[in-house]
N, C-alpha and C positions, 0 to 999 in steps of 0.2 A: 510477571511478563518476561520472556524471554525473546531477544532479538535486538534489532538495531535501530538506533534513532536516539529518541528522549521520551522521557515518562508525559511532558505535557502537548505530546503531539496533540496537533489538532486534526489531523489525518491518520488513522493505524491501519495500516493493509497486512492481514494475515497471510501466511503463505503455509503450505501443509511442509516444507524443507525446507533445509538450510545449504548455507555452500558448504560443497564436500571439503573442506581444509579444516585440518587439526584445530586451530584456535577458536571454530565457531563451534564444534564439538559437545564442545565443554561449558558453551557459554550459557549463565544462571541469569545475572541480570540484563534488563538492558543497556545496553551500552551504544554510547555515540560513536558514530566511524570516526576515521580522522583524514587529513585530507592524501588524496593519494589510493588510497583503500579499496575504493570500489574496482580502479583501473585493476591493482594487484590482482582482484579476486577475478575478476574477468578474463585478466590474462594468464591467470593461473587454472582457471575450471571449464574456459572457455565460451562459446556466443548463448550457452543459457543465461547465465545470469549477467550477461551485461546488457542482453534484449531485458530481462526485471528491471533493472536501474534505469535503463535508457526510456522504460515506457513510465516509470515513476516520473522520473525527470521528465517527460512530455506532457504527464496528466499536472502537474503542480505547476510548470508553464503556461499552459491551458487553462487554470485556476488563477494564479497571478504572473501574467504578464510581464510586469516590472520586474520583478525578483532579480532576475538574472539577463544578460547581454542575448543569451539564445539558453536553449535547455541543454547543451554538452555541458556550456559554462557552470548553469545551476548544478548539473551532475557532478561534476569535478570541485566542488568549489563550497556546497552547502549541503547537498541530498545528506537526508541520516546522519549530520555531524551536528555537536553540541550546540548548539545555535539555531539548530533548525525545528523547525514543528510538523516533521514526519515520521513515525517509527513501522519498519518491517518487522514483523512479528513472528516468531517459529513457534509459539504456544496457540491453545486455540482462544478464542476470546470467552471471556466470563465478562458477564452481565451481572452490575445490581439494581437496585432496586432505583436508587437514586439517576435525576436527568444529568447524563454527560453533556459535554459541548461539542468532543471532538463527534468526526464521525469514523465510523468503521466500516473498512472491505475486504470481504473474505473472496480470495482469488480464485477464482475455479469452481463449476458446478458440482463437480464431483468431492472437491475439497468439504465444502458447503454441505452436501450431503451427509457426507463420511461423518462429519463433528454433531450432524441434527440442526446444523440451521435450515437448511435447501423446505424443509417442510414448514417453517414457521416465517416462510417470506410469501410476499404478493411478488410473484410474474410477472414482470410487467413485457416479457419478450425471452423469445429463446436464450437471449445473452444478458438481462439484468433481472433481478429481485430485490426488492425494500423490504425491510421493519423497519416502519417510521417509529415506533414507539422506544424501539433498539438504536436509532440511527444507523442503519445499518445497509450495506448493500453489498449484493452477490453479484460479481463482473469477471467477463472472461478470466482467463488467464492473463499474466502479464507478459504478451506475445505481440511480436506484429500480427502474425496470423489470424491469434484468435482477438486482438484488443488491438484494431487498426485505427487509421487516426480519426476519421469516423466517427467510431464505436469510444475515445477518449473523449472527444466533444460532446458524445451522448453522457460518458461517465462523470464527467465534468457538471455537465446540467442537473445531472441527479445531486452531486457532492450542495453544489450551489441550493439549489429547493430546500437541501436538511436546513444549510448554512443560514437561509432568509427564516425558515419558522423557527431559528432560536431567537434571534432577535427580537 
């Protein structure tokens, strides 16, 4: 797994890129941010990847409430660092045989396609797909545009459904 967060997310959202700076380039394992991190990279790559973080941090607020004072705070403060149970992913996801806990989101329809998940999900709508068997879902992009607040309360309900039949 290559990307950002921790190994025992209980949330992994795939993304097909990474942020264009040198240090993420290179990067083999996953690795936790640290605090500060996100802002750097935002303000160094500009409003793509801090619209990713900022709708991470809205979907994970959306899921738990308490977490944090508001989702900037979660963002600044927890999002992807060692303590947290999120990781952003730049590899595609491998499946085994054995039942996970977390669940997983591949960003983008196109993304989804490109890798051969897009064919091996149920439809549920122009903008989401499951494999309940994968725990798995296919959701906009991580955009205002295409994954408005909305469309995160819908993402959220889906997360929640896997989250109730593990139990």
């Amino acid at each position: 797994m290559t990307g950002l967060g921790t190994a025992n997310a209980v949330l992994k959202v795939y993304i097909e890129n990474i942020p264009p700076l040198p240090q993420y380039r290179e990067l083999s394992p996953l690795t936790a941010m640290k605090p500060g991190e996100i802002k750097t990279i935002a303000d160094l790559t500009g409003n793509h990847w801090r619209k990713i973080f900022n709708v991470y941090a809205k979907l994970w607020q959306q899921l738990h409430p308490g977490c944090a004072a508001s989702w900037q705070q979660f963002r600044d403060e927890e999002l992807l660092q060692a303590h947290s149970q999120q990781a952003l992913l730049f590899s595609p996801p491998e499946f085994n045989s054995h039942k996970s806990e977390h669940v997983s989101i591949i960003m983008g329809r196109t993304y989804a396609a490109k890798i051969g998940i897009a064919e091996h999900c149920y439809w549920l709508s122009q903008d989401f797909a499951i494999n309940e068997s994968k725990r798995l879902i296919v959701s906009p992009y991580f955009d205002y545009r295409q994954l408005s607040n909305v469309k995160i309360v819908q993402l959220a309900g889906l997360i929640e459904n896997f989250a109730g039949k593990s139990r």
